[in-house]
C-alpha positions in Angstrom: 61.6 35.3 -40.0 63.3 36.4 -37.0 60.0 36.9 -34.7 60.7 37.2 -31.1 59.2 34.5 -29.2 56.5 34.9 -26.0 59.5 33.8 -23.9 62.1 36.4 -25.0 62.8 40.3 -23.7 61.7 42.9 -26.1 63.8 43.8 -29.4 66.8 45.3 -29.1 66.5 48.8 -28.7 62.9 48.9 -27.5 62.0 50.3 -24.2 59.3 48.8 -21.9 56.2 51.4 -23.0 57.1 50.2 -26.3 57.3 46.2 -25.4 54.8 45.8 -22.9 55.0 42.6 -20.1 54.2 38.9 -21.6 50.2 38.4 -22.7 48.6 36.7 -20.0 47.3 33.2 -20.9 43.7 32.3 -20.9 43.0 29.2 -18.8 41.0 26.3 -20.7 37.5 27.4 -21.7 38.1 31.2 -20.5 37.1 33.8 -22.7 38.4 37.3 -22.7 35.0 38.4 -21.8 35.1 36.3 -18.4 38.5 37.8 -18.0 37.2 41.6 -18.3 34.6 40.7 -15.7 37.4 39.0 -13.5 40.0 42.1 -13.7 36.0 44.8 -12.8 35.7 42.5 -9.6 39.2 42.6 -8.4 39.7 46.5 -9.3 36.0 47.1 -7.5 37.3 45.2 -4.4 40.4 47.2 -4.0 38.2 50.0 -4.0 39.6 51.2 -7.5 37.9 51.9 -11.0 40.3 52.7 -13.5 39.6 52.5 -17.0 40.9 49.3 -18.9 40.9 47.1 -22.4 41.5 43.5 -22.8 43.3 42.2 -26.1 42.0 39.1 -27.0 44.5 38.0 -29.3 43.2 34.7 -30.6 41.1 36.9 -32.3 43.7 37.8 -34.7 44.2 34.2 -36.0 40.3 33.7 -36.4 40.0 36.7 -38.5 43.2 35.9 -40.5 42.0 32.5 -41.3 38.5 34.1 -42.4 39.7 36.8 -44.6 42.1 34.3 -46.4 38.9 31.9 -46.8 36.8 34.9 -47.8 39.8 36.5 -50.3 42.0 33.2 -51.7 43.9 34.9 -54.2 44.5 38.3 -51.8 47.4 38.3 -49.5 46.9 40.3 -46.5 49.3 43.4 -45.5 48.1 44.6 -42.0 47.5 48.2 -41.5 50.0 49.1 -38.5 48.1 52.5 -37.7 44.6 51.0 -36.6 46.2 49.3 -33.8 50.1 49.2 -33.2 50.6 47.3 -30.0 53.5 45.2 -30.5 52.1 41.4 -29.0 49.3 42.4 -32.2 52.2 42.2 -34.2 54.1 39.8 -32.8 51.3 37.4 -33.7 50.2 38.8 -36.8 53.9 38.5 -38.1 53.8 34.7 -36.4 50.6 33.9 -38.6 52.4 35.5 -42.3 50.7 38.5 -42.9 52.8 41.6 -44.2 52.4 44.6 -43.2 51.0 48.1 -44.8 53.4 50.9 -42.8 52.3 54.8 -43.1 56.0 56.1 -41.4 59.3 56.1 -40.4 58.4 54.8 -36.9 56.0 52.0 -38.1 59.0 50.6 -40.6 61.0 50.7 -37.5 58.6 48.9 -35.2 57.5 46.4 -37.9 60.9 45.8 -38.9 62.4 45.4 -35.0 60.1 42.4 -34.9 62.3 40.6 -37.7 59.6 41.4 -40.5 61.6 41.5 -43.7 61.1 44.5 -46.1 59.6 42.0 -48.4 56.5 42.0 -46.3 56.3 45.7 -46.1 54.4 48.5 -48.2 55.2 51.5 -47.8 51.7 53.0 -48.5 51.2 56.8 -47.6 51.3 58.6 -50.8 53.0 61.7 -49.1 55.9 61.0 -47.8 58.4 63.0 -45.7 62.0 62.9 -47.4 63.6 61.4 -44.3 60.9 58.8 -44.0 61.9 57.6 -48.3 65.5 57.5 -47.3 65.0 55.2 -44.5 62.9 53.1 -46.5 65.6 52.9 -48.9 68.3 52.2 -46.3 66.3 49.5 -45.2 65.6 47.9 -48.6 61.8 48.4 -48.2 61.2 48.7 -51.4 57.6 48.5 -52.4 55.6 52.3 -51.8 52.5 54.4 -53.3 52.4 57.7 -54.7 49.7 59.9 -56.2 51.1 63.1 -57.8 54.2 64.3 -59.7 55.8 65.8 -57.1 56.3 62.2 -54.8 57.7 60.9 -58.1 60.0 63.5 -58.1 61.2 62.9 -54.4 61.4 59.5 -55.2 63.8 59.5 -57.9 66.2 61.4 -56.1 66.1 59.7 -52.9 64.6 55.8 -53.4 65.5 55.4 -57.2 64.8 51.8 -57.1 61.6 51.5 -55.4 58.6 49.4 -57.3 56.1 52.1 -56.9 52.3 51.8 -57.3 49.9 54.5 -58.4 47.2 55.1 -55.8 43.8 56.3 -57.4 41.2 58.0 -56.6 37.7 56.2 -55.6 35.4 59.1 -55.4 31.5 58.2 -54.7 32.4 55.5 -51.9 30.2 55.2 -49.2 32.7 54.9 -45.9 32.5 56.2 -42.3 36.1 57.3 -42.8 36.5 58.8 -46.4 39.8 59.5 -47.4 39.5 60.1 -51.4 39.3 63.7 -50.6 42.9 63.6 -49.2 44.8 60.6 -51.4 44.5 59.2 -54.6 44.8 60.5 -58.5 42.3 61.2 -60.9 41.8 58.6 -63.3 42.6 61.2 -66.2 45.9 62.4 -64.4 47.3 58.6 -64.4 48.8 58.1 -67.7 50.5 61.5 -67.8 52.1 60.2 -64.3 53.1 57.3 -65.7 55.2 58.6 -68.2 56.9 61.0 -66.3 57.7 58.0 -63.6 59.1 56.3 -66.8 61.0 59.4 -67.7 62.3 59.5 -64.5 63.5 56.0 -64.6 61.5 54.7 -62.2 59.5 51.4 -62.2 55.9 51.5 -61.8 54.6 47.9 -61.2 50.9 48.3 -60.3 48.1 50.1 -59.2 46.5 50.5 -55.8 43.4 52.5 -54.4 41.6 52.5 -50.8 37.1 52.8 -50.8 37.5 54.7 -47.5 37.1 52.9 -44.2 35.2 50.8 -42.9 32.9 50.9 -45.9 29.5 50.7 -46.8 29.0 49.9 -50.9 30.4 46.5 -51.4 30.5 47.4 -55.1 32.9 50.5 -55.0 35.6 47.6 -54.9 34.3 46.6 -58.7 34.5 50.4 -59.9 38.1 50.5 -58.3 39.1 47.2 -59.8 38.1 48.0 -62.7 39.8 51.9 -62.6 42.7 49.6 -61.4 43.0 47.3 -65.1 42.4 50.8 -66.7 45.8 52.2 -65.2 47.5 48.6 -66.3 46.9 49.3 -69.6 48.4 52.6 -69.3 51.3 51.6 -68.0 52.1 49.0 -70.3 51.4 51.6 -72.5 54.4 53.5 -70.7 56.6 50.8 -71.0 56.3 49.4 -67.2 55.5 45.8 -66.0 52.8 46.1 -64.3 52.4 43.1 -62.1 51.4 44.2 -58.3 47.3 44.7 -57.4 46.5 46.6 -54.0 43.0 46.3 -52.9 43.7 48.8 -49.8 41.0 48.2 -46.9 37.7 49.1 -46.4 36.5 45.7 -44.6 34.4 46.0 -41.5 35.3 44.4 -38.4 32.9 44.8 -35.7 30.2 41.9 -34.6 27.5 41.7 -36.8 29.3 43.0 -40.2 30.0 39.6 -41.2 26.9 39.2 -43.6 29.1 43.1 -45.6 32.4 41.7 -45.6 30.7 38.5 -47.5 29.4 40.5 -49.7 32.5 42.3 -50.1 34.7 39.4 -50.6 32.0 38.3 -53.6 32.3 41.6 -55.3 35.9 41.3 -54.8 36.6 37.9 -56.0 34.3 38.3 -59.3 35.9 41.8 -60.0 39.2 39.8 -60.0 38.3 36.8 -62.1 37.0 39.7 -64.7 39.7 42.0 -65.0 42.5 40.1 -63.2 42.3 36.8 -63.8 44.7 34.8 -62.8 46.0 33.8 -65.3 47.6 36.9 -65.7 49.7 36.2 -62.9 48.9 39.7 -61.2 49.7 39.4 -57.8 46.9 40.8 -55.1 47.5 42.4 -51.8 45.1 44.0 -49.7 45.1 46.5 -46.0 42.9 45.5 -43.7 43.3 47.1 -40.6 39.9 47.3 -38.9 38.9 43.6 -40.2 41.5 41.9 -37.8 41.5 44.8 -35.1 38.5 46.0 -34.7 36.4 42.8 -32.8 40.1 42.0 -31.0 39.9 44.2 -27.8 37.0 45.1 -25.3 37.2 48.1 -22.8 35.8 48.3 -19.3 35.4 52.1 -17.9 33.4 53.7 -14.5 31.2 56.1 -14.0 33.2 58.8 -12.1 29.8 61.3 -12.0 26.5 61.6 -12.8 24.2 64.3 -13.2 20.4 63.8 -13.4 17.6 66.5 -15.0 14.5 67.6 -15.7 13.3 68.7 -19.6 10.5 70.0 -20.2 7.1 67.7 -19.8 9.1 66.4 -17.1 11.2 63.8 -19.1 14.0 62.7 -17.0 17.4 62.7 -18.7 21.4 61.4 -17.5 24.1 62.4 -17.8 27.1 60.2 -17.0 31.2 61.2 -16.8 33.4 58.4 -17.6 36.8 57.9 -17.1 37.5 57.3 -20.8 36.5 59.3 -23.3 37.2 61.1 -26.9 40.7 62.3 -26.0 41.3 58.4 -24.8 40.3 55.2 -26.5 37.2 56.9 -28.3 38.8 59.4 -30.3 36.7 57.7 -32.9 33.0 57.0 -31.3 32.1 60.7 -32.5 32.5 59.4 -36.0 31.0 56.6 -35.8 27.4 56.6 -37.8 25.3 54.6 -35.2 26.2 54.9 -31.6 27.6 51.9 -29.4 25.3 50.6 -26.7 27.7 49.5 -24.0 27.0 46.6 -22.1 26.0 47.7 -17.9 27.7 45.4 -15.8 25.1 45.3 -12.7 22.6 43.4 -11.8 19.0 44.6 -11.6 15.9 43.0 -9.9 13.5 43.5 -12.8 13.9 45.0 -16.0 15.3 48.1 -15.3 13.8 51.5 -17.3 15.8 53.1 -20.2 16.4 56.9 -20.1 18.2 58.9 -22.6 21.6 59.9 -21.3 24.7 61.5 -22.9 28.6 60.2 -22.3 31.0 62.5 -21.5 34.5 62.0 -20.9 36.7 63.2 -18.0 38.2 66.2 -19.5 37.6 69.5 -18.8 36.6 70.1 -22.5 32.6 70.2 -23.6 33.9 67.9 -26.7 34.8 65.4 -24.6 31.8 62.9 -25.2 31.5 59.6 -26.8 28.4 60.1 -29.1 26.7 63.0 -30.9 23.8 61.7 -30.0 22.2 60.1 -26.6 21.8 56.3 -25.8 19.3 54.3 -23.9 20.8 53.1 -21.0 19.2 52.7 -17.3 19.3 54.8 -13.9 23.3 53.7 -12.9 25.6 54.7 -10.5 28.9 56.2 -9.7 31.4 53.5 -9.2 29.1 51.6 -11.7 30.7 49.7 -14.8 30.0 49.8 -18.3 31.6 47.4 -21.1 32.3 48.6 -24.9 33.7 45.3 -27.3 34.5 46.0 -30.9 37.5 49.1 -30.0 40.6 47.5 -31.1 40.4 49.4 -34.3 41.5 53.3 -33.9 41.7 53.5 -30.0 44.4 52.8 -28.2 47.0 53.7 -30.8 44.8 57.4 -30.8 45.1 58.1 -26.9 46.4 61.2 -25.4 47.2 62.3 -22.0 44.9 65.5 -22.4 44.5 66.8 -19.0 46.0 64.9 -17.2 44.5 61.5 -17.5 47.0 58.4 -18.2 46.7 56.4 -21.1 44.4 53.6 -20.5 46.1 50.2 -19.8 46.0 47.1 -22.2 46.2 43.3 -21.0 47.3 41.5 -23.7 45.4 37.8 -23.6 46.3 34.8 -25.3 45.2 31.2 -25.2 47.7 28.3 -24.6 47.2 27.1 -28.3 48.5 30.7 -29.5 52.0 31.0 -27.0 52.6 27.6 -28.1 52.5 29.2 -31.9 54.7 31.7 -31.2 57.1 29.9 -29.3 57.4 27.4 -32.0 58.7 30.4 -34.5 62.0 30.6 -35.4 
């Protein structure tokens, strides 16, 4: 693999918002948490408060080594769209992973890092006809589909891609559903593949996605099982069916590791079932929120506060950030339980909890981080506030609504993990 090492420029053709400076390198026994505290003291002293995330990307190789522990027989293909930054895949592509691309721009990105189309899926099941032709041009060869019509496109533009058949996994509990949107009906599946046969093209396994960040461990054994259903049809068909895709689903935040367990037992007893291997079925899975998720922390300021008065004379806060929903928290408003955020200051005694509502710096009334109100004490403007768990969904979802610049991202990395990179060919 031809993987850029810490040392180097960017990638040919890349400009510097795409290939952002070198990660800074932890010093022995620093944590990125100690470093997010560092980089409030030094912005508070200069008398500024601008919103900021710290990568940590060690994290990546602890999670990597946990989900291959948890999932022996599954290899991983990282979900680019949950977080893109390009030292994330620098080290993901460092540590072997492949990697599960949704368009034109993520092939591109992926593939400027030396990735080779091997390690790529193609997985959006609607593609644009541009976006196929590139993949084909590029020897990508591996994509989804769910319908006729991309089997249609596909034979006329990437004839010789090894295509799986996404399928529906209605009744999954997730905070992001997305059966609604992607997948075939288990009924529609052997009609498909014959007409993918007829075509001449070469189906070679199945793949699905529970929705994510999910809830029911045991949708993965429906799916699975749905999954050896559609290998039977397209033997049937006449295609080798050979290629397993679990899609994602896995949490990622602190304090999930107890679900993904779970998961990975469900998972692991689905496949000895109806996979075993034997068979010689190879499995690859998506996560995207599992490595991300727990790998960046963000520190934002109050920039305004507004105190009243409800009836019975409960007290109630309102605080403005300078991050919100049109920044890195374009996902908070989705999330099922609110985040607590950490309140960097120190307090005498116990201070007392009011309910207050977090708003962002827009001018828009949408512009808040919760539906509902947390429990958070009496603060300050110019006060700080920490929110871990946001490398999943955030960054990569920021706009420049209003005004406001993206928030900026310090890559960290311990001396163990430049040395890793380096080392790479």
């Amino acid at each position: 693999m031809n993987t850029p090492s810490v040392g180097r420029r960017e990638p040919p053709g890349a400009s510097e918002t795409l290939w952002p400076s070198e990660p800074i390198t932890l010093a022995p026994e620093t944590s990125a948490r100690q470093l997010v505290l560092k980089k409030i003291q030094e912005l508070s002293i200069s008398g500024r408060h601008d919103a900021f995330m710290v990568a940590d990307l060690d994290v990546l190789a602890s999670r990597h080594r946990t989900f291959l522990q948890a999932l022996p027989r599954v290899q991983p293909f990282y979900a680019v769209k949950c977080n893109s930054r390009p030292w994330l895949l620098l080290v993901l592509a460092a540590l072997g992973t492949g990697f599960d691309c949704a368009s034109q721009g993520e092939l591109e990105q992926v593939l400027s890092l030396g990735v080779a189309p091997s390690r790529i899926i193609f997985a959006n099941p609607c593609k644009a006809v541009s976006h196929i032709r590139y993949a084909a041009r590029c020897g990508v060869q591996i994509l989804t589909f769910d319908s006729e019509e991309e089997l249609i496109k596909l034979a006329q533009h990437h004839p010789g891609a090894r295509l799986l058949l996404r399928i529906q996994t209605p009744g999954s509990r997730s905070t992001f559903p997305l059966h609604t949107k992607f997948g075939a009906h288990l009924e529609a599946c052997g009609h498909l593949l014959q007409v993918a046969r007829e075509l001449g093209l070469a189906v070679v396994g199945a793949s699905f996605h529970v929705g994510s960040d999910c809830h029911t461990p045991q949708s993965y054994r429906q799916a699975i099982a749905d999954c050896h259903s559609v290998f039977e049809m397209g033997c049937k068909a006449g295609h080798h069916m050979s290629l397993l895709n679990l899609g994602a689903g896995f949490p990622g935040i602190e304090g999930s590791e107890a679900r993904f367990e779970e998961m990975a037992r469900v998972v692991n007893a689905a496949l000895a079932q109806y996979f075993p291997e034997a068979t010689g079925v190879e499995v690859i899975a998506e996560p995207g929120r599992f490595y991300a998720e727990s790998v960046c922390t963000a520190a934002v300021s109050i920039i305004a506060k507004k105190a009243s008065l409800e009836p019975g004379g409960h007290r109630k806060l309102a605080y403005y950030l300078n991050e919100g929903h049109y920044g890195a928290f374009r996902v908070f408003l989705r999330d099922p339980v609110p985040r607590i955020p950490i309140v960097v200051k120190e307090f005498p005694t116990e201070p007392r909890l009011f309910p207050c509502t977090l708003y962002g710096p827009t001018c828009d009334a949408f512009d808040r981080l919760f539906s509902t109100e947390v429990q958070l004490p009496e603060l300050d403007v110019g006060d700080w506030l920490i929110f871990p768990d946001v490398g999943a969904y955030s960054s990569c979802m920021s706009s420049t609504f209003n005004g406001f610049p993206i928030t900026t991202v310090y890559d960290a990395m311990s001396p163990q993990l430049r040395s890793l990179l380096e080392a790479v060919p």
